[in-house]
PDB file of the backbone (N, CA, C, O) and the ligand in Angstrom, with CONECT records:
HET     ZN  A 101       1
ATOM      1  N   UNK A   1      53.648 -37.477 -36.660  1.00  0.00           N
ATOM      2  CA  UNK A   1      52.475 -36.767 -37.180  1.00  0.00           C
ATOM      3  C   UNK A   1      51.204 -37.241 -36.474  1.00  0.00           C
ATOM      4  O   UNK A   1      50.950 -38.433 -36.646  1.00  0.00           O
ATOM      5  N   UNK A   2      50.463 -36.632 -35.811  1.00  0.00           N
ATOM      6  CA  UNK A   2      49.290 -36.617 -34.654  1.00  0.00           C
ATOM      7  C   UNK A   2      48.396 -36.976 -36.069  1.00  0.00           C
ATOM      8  O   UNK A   2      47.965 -36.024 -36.718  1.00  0.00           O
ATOM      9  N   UNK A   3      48.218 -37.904 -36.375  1.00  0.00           N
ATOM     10  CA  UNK A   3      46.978 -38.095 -37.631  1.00  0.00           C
ATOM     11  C   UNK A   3      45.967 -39.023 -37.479  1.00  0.00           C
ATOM     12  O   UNK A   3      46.068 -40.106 -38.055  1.00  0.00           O
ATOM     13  N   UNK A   4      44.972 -38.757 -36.769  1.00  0.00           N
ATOM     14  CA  UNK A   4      43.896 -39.305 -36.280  1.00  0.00           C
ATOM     15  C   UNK A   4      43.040 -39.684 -37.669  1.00  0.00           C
ATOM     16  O   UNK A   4      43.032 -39.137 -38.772  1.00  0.00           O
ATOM     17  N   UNK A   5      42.260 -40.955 -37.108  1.00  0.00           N
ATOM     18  CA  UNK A   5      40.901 -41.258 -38.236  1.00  0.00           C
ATOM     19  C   UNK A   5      39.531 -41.025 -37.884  1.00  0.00           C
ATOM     20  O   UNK A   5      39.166 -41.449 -36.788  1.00  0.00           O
ATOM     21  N   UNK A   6      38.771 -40.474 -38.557  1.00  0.00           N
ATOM     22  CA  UNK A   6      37.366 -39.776 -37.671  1.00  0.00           C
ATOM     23  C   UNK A   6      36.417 -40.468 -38.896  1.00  0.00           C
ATOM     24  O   UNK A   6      37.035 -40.837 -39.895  1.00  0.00           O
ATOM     25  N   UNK A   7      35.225 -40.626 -38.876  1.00  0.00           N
ATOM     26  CA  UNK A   7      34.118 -41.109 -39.299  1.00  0.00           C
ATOM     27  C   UNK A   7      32.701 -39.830 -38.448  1.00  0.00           C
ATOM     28  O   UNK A   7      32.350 -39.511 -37.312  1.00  0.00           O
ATOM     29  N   UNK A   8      32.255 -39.431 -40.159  1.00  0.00           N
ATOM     30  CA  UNK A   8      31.235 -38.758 -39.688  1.00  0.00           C
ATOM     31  C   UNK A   8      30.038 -39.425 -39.524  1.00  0.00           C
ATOM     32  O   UNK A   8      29.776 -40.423 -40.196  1.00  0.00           O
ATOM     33  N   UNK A   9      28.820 -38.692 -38.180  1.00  0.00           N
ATOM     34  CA  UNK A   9      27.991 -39.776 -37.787  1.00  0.00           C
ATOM     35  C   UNK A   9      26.635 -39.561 -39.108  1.00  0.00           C
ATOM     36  O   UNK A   9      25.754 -40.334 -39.485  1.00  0.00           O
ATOM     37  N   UNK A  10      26.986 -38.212 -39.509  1.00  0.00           N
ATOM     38  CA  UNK A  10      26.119 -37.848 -40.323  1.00  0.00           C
ATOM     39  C   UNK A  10      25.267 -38.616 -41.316  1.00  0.00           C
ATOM     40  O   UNK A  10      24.165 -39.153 -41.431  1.00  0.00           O
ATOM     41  N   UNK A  11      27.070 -38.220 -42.359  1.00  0.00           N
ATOM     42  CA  UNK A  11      26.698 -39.180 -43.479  1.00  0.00           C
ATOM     43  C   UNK A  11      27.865 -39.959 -43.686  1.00  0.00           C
ATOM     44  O   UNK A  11      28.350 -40.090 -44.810  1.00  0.00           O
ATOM     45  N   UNK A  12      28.338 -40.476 -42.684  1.00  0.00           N
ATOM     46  CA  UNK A  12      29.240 -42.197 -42.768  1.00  0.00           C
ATOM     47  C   UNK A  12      30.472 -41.714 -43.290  1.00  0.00           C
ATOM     48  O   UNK A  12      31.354 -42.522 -42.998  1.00  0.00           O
ATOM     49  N   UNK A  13      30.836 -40.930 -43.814  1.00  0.00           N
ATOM     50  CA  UNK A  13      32.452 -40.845 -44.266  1.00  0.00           C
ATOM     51  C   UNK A  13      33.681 -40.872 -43.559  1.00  0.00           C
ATOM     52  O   UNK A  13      34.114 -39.889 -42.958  1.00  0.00           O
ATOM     53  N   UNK A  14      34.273 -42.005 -43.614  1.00  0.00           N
ATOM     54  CA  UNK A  14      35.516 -41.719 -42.842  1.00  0.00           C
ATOM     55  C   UNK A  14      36.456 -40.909 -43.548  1.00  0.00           C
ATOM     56  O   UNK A  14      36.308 -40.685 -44.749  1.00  0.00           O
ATOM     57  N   UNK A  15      37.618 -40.356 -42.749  1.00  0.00           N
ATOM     58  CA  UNK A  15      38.493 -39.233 -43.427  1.00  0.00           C
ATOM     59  C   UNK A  15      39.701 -39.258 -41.788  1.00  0.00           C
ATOM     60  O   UNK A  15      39.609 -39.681 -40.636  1.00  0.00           O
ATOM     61  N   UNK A  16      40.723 -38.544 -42.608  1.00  0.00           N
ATOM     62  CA  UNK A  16      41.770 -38.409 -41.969  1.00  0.00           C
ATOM     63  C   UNK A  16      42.307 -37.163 -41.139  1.00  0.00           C
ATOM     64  O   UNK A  16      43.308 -36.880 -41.797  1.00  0.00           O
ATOM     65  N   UNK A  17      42.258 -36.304 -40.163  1.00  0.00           N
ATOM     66  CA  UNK A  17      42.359 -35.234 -39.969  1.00  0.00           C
ATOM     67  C   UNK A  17      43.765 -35.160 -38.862  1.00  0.00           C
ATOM     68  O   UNK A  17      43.888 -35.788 -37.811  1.00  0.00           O
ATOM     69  N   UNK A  18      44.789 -34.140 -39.508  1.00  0.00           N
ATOM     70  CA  UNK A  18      45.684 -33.732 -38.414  1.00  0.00           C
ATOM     71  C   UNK A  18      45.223 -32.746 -37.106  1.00  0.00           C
ATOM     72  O   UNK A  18      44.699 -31.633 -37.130  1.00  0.00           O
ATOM     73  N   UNK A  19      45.644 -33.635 -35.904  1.00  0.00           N
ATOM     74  CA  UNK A  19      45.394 -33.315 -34.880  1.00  0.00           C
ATOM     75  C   UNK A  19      46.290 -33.255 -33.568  1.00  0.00           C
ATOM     76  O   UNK A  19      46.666 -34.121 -32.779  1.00  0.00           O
ATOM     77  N   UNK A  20      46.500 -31.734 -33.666  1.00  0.00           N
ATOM     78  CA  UNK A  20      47.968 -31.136 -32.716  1.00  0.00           C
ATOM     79  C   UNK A  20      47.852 -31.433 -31.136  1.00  0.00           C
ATOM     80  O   UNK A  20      48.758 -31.942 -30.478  1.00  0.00           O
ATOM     81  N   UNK A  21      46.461 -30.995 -30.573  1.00  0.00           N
ATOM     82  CA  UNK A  21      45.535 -31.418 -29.170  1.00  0.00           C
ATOM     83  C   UNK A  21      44.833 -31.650 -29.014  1.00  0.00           C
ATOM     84  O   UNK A  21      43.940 -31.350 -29.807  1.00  0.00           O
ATOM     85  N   UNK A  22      44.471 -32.567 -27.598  1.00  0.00           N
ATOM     86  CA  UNK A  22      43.238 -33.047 -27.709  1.00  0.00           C
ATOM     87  C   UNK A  22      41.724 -32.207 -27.949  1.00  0.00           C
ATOM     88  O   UNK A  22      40.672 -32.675 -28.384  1.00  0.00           O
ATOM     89  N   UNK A  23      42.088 -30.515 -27.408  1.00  0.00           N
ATOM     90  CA  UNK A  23      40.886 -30.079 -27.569  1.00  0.00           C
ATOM     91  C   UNK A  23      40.664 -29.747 -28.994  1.00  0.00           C
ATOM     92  O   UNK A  23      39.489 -29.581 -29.321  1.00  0.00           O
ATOM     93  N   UNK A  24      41.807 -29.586 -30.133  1.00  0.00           N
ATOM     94  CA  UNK A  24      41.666 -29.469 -31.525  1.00  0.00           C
ATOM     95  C   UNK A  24      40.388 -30.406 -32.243  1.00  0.00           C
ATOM     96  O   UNK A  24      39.720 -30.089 -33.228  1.00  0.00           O
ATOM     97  N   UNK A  25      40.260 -31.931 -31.231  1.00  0.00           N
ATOM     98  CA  UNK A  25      39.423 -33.139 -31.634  1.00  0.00           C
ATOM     99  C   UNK A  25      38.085 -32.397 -31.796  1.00  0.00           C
ATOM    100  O   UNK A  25      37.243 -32.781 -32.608  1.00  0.00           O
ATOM    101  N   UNK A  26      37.933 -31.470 -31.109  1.00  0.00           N
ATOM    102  CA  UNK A  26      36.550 -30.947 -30.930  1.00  0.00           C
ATOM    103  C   UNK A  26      35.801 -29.874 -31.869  1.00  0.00           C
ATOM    104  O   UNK A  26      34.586 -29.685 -31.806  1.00  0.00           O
ATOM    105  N   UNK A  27      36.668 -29.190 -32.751  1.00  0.00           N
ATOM    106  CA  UNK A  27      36.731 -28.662 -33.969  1.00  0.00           C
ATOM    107  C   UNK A  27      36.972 -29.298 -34.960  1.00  0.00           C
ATOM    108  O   UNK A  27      37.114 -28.714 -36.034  1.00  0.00           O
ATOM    109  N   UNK A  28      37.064 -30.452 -34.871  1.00  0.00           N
ATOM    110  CA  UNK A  28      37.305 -31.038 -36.370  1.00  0.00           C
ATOM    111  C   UNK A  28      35.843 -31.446 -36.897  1.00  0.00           C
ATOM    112  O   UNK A  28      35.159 -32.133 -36.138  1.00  0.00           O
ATOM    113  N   UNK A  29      35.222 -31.008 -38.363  1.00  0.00           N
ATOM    114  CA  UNK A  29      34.433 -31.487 -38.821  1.00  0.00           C
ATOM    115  C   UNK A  29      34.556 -32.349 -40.428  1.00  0.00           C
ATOM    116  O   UNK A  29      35.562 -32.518 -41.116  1.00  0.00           O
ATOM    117  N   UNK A  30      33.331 -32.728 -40.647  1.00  0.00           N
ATOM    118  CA  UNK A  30      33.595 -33.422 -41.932  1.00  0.00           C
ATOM    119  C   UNK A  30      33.594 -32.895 -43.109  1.00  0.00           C
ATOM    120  O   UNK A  30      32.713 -32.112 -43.462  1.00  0.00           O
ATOM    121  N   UNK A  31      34.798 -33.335 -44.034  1.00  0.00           N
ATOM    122  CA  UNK A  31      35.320 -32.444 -45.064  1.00  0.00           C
ATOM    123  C   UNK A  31      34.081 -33.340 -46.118  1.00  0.00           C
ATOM    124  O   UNK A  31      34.547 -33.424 -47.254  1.00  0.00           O
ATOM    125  N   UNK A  32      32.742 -33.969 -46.024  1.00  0.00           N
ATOM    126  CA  UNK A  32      31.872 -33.968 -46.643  1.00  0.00           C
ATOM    127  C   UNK A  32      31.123 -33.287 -46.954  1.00  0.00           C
ATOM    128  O   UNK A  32      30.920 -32.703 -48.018  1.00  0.00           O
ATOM    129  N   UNK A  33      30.449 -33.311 -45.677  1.00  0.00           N
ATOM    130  CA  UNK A  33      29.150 -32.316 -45.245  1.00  0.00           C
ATOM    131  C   UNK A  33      29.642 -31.472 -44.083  1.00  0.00           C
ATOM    132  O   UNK A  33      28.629 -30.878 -43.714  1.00  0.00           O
ATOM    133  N   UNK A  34      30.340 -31.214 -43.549  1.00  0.00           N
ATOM    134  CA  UNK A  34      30.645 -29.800 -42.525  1.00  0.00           C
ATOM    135  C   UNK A  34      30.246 -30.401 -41.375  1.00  0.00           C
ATOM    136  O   UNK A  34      30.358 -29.778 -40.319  1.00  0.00           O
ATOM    137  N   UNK A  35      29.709 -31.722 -41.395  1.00  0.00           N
ATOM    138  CA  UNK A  35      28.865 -31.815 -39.737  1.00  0.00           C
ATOM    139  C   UNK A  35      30.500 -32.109 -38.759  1.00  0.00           C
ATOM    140  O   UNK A  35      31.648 -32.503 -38.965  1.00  0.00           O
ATOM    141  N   UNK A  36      29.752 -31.679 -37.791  1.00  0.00           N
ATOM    142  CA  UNK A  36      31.202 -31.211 -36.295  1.00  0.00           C
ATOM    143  C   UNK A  36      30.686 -32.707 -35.637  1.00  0.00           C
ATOM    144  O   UNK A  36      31.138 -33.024 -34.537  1.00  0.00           O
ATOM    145  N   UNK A  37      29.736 -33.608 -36.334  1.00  0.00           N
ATOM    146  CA  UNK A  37      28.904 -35.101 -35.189  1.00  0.00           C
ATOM    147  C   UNK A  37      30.188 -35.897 -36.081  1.00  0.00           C
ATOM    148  O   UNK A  37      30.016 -36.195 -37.263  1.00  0.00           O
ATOM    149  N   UNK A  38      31.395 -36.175 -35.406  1.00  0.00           N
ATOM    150  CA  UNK A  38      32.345 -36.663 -35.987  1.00  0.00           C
ATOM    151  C   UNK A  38      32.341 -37.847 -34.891  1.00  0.00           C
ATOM    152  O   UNK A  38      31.648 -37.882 -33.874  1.00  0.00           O
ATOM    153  N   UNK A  39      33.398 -38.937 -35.389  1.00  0.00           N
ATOM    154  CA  UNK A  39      33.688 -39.957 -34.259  1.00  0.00           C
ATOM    155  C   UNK A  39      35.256 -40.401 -34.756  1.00  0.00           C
ATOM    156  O   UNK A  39      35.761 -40.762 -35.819  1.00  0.00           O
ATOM    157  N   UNK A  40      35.789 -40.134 -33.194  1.00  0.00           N
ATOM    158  CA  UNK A  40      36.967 -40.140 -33.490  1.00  0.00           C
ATOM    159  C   UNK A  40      37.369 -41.610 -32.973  1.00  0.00           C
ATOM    160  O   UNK A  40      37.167 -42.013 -31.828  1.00  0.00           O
ATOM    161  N   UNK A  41      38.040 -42.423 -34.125  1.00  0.00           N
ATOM    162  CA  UNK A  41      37.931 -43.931 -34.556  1.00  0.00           C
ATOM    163  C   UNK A  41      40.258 -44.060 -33.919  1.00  0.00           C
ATOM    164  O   UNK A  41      41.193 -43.348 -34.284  1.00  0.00           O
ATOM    165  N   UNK A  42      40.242 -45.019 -33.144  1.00  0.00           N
ATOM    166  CA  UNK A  42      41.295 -45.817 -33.018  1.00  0.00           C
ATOM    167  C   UNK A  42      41.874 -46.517 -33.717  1.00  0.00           C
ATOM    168  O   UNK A  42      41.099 -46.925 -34.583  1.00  0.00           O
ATOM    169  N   UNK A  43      42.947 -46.945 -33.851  1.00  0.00           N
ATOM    170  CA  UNK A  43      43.600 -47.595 -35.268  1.00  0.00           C
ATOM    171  C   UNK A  43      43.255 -48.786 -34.755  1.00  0.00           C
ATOM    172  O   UNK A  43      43.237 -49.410 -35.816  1.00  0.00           O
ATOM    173  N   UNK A  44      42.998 -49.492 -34.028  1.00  0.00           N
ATOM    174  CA  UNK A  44      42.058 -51.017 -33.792  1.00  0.00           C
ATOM    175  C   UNK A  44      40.840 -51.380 -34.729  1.00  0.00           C
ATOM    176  O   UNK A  44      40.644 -52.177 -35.647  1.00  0.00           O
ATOM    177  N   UNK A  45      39.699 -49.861 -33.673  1.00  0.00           N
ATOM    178  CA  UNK A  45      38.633 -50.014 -34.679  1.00  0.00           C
ATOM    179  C   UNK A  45      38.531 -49.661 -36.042  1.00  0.00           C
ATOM    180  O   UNK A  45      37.606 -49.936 -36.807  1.00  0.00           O
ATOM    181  N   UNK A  46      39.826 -48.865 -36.340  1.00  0.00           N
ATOM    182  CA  UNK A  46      39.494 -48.703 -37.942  1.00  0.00           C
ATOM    183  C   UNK A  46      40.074 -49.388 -38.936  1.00  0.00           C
ATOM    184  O   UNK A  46      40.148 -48.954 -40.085  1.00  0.00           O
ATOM    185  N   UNK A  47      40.618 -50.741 -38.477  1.00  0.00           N
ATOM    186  CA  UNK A  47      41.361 -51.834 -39.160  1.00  0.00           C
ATOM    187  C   UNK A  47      39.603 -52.619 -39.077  1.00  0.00           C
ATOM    188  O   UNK A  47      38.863 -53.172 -39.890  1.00  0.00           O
ATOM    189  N   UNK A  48      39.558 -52.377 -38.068  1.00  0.00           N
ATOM    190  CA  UNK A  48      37.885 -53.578 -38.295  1.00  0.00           C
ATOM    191  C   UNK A  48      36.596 -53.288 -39.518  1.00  0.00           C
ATOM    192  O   UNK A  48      35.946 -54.020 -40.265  1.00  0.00           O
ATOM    193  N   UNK A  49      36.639 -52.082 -39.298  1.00  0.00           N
ATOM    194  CA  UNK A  49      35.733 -51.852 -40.380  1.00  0.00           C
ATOM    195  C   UNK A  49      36.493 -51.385 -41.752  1.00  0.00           C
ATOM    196  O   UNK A  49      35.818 -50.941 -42.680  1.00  0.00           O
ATOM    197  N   UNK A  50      38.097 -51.511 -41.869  1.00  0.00           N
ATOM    198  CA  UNK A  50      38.521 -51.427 -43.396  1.00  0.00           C
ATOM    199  C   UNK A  50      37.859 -52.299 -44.467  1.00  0.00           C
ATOM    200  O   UNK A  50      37.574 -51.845 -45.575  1.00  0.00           O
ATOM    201  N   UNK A  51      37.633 -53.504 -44.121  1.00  0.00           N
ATOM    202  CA  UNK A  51      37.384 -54.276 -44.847  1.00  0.00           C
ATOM    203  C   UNK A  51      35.583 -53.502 -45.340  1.00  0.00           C
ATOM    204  O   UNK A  51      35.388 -53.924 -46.480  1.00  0.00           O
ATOM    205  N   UNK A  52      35.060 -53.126 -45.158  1.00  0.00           N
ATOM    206  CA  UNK A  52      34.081 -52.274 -45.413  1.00  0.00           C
ATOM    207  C   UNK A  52      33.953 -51.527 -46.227  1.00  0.00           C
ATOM    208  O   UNK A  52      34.037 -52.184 -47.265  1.00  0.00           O
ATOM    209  N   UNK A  53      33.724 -50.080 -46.573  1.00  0.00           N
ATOM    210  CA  UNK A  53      33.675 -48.822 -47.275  1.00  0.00           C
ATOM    211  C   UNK A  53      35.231 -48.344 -47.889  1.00  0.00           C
ATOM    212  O   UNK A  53      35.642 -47.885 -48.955  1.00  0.00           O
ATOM    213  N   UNK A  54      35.776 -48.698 -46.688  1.00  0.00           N
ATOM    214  CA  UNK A  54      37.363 -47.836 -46.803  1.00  0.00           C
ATOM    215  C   UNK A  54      38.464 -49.081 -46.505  1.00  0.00           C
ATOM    216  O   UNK A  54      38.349 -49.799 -45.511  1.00  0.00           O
ATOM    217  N   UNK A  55      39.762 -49.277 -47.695  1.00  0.00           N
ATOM    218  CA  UNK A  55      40.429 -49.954 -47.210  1.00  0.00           C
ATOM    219  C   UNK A  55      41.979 -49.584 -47.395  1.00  0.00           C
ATOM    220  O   UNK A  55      42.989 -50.261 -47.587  1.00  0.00           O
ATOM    221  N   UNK A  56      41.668 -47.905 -47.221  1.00  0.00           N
ATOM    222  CA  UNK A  56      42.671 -47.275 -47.269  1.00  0.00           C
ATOM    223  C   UNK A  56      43.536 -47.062 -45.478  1.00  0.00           C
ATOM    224  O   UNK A  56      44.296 -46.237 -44.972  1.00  0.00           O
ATOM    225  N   UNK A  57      43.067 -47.939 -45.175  1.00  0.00           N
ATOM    226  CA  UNK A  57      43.760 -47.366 -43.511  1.00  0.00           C
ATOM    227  C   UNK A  57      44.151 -49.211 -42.605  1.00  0.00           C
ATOM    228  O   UNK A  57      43.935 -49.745 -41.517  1.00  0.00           O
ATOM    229  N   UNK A  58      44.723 -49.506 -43.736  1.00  0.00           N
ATOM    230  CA  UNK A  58      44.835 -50.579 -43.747  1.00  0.00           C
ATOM    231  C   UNK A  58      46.261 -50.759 -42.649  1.00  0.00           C
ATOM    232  O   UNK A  58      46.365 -51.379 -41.591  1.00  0.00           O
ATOM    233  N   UNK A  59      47.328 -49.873 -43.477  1.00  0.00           N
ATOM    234  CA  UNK A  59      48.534 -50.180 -42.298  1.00  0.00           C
ATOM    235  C   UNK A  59      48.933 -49.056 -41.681  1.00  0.00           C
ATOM    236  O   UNK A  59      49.782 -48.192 -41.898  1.00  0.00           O
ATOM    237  N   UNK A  60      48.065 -49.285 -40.807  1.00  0.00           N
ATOM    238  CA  UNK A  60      48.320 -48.310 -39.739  1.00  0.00           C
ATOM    239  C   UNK A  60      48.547 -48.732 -37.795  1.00  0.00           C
ATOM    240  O   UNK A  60      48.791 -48.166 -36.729  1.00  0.00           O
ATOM    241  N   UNK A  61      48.300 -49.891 -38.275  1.00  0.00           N
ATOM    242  CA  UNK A  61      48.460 -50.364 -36.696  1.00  0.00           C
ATOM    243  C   UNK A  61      49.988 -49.983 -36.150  1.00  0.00           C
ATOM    244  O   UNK A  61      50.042 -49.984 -34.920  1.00  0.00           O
ATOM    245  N   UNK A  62      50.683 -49.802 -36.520  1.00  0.00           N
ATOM    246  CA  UNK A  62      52.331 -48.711 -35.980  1.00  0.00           C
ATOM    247  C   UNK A  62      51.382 -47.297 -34.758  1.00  0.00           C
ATOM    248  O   UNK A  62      51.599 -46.998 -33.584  1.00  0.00           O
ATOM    249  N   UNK A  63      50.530 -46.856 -35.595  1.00  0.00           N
ATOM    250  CA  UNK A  63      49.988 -45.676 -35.088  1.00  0.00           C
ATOM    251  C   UNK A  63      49.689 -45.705 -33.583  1.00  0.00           C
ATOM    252  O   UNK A  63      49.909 -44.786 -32.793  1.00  0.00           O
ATOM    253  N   UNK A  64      49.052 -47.129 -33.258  1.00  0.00           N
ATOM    254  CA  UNK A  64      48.321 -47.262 -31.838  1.00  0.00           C
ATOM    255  C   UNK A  64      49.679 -46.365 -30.796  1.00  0.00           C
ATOM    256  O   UNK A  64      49.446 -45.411 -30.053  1.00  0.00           O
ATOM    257  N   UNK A  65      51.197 -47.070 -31.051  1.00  0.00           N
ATOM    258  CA  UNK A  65      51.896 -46.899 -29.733  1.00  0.00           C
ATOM    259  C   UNK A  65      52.046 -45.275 -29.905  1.00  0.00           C
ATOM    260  O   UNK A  65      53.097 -44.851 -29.425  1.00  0.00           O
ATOM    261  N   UNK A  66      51.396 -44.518 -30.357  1.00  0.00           N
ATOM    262  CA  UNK A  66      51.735 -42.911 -30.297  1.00  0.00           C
ATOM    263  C   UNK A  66      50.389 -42.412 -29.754  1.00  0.00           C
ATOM    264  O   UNK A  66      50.272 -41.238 -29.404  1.00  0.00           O
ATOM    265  N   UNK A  67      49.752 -42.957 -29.705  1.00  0.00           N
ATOM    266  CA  UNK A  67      48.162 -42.509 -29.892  1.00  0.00           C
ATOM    267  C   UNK A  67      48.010 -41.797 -28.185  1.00  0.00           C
ATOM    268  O   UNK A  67      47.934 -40.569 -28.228  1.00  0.00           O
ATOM    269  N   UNK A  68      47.967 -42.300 -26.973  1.00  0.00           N
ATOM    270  CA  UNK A  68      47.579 -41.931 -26.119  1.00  0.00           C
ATOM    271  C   UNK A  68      49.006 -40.682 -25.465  1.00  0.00           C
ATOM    272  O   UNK A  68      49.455 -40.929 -24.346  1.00  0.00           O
ATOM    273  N   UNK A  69      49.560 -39.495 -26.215  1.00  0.00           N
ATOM    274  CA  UNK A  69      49.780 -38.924 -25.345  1.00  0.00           C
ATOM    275  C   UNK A  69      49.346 -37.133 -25.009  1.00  0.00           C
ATOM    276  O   UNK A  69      48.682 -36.481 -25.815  1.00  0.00           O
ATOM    277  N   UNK A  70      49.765 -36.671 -23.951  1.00  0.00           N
ATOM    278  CA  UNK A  70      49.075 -35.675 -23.021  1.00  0.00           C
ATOM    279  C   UNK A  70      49.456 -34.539 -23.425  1.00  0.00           C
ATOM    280  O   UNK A  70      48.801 -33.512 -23.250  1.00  0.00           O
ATOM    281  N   UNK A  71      50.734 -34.606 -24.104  1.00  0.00           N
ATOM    282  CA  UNK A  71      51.672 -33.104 -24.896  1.00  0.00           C
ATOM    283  C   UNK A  71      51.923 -32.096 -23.536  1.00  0.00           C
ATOM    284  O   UNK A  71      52.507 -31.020 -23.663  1.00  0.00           O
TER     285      UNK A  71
HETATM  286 ZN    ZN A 101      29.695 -35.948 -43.213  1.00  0.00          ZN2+
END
């Protein structure tokens, strides 16, 4: 499952969005506020800031070895 973690720049919410291709990344907005100023977060950096706001994305480091491919 292509399930990326995005953080809006807007208003700070991270959230989870399925993502089939890379150009799909570019339509994804925030299921807060609608803003498309999204940032699409690595399972590295989003173990760093769990301890923060969100500490729901806690075990996910499995995710990294799927992450970089071209389809
Ligand atoms: Zn937002």
């Amino acid at each position: 499952m292509p399930i990326f973690e995005f953080l809006c720049e807007d208003c700070g919410q991270p959230f989870e969005e399925l993502v089939f291709s890379s150009s799909a990344v570019d339509e994804v907005t925030c299921p807060e506020c609608g803003s498309a100023e999204v940032q699409k977060m690595i399972s590295t950096f989003a173990s760093r800031i769990a301890g923060g706001s969100s500490a729901s994305s806690f075990n996910t480091s499995s995710a990294a070895s799927c992450a970089p491919s071209g389809v």
